[in-house]
C-alpha positions as CSV (number, residue, x, y, z in Angstrom):
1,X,0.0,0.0,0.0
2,X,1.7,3.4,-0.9
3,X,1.6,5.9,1.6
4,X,-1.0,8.2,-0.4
5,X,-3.3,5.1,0.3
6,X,-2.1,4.9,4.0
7,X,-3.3,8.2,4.6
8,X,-6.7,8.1,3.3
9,X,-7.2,5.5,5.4
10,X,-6.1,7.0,8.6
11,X,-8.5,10.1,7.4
12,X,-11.4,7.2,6.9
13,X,-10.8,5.6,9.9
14,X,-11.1,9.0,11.9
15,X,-14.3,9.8,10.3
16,X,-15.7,6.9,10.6
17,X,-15.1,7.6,14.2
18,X,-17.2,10.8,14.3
19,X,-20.0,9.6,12.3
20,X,-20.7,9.3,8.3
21,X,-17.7,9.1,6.0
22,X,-18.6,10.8,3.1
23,X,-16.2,11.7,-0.6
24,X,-16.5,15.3,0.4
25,X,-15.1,14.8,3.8
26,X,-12.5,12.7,2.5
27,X,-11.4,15.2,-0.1
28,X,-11.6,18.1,2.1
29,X,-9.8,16.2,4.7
30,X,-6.9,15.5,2.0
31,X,-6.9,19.0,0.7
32,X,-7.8,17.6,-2.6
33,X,-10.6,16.8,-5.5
34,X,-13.7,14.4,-5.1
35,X,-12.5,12.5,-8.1
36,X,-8.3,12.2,-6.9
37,X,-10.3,10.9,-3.8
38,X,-13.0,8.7,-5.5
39,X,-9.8,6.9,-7.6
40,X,-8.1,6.9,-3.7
41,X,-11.3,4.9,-2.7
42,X,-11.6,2.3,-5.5
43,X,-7.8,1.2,-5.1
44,X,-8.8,0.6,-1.2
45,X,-12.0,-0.7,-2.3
46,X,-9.4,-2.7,-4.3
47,X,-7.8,-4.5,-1.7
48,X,-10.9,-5.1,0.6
49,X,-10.4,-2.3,3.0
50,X,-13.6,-0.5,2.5
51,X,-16.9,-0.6,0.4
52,X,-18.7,2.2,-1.3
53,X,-21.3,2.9,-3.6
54,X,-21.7,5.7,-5.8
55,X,-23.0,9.0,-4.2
56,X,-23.2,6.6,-0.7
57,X,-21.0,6.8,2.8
58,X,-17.9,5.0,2.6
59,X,-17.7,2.3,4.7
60,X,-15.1,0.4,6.5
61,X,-14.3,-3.8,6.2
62,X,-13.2,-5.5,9.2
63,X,-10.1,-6.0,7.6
64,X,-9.8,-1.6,6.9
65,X,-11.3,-0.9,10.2
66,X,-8.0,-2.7,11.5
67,X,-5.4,-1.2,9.1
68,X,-6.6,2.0,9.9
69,X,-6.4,1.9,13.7
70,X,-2.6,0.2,13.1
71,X,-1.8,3.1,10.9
72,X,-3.0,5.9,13.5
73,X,-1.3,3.9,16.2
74,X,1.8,4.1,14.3
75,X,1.1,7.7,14.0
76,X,0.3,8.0,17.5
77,X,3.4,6.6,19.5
78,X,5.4,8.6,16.7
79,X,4.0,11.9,17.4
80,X,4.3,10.8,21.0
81,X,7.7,9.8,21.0
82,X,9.0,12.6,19.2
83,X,7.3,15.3,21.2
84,X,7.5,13.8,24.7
85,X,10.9,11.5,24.6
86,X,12.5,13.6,22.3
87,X,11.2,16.7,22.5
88,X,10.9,17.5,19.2
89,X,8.2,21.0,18.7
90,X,4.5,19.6,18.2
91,X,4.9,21.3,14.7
92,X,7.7,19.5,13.9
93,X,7.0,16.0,15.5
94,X,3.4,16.3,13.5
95,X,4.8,16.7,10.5
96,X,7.7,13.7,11.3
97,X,5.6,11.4,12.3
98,X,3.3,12.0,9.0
99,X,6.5,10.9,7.0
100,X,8.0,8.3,9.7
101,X,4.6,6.4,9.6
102,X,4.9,5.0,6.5
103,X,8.4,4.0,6.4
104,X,9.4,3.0,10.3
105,X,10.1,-1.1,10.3
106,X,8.1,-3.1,12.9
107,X,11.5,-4.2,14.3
108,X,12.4,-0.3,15.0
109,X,8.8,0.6,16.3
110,X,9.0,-2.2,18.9
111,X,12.7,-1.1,20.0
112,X,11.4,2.5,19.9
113,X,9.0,1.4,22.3
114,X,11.1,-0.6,24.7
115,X,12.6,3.4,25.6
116,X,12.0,3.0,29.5
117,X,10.1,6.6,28.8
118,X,7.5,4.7,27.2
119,X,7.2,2.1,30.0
120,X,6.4,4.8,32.6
């Protein structure tokens, strides 16, 4: 999954937290247009992670629900990480953590949080 991808589906999965997830919100959400977001939500559609129908909500699988929460956990302990352990400006560590997200290995995410700061 590209990172493009990853992101829609942390914005999805944030959505779908508040309520209805619609094309408009996604797009708006992105910063971009309803159809670079409706070709963003055919390749996830692609792969299982959501369903939609046209001019209906966008709708989460069981299997999307669960990439999405791992993705804004990833995004999460990064942001926290940086910020808190490293203390990093909230600017900075935001926009960090966007990029580190998508690349970070599991093997350095579980070292990063074996940092006794993280235990406490």
């Amino acid at each position: 999954m590209t990172p493009s991808l990853e992101d829609y589906l942390k914005i999805i999965g944030l959505l779908a937290g508040r309520g209805k997830v619609r094309i408009t919100d996604i797009a708006l959400q992105r910063r971009v247009a309803k159809p670079s977001a409706v070709i963003a939500i055919k390749a996830l559609e692609a792969q299982g992670l959501l369903k939609h129908e046209r001019y209906r909500d966008v709708i989460l699988t069981e299997q999307g629900t669960e990439k999405a929460a791992e993705i804004s956990g990833r995004y999460e302990f990064l942001l926290w990480f940086l910020r808190d352990v490293l203390g990093v400006s909230q600017k900075t560590a935001e926009q960090d953590s966007c990029k580190m997200e998508h690349i970070v290995s599991e093997e350095t995410l579980r070292q990063m949080k074996n940092v006794k700061a993280y235990q406490t």
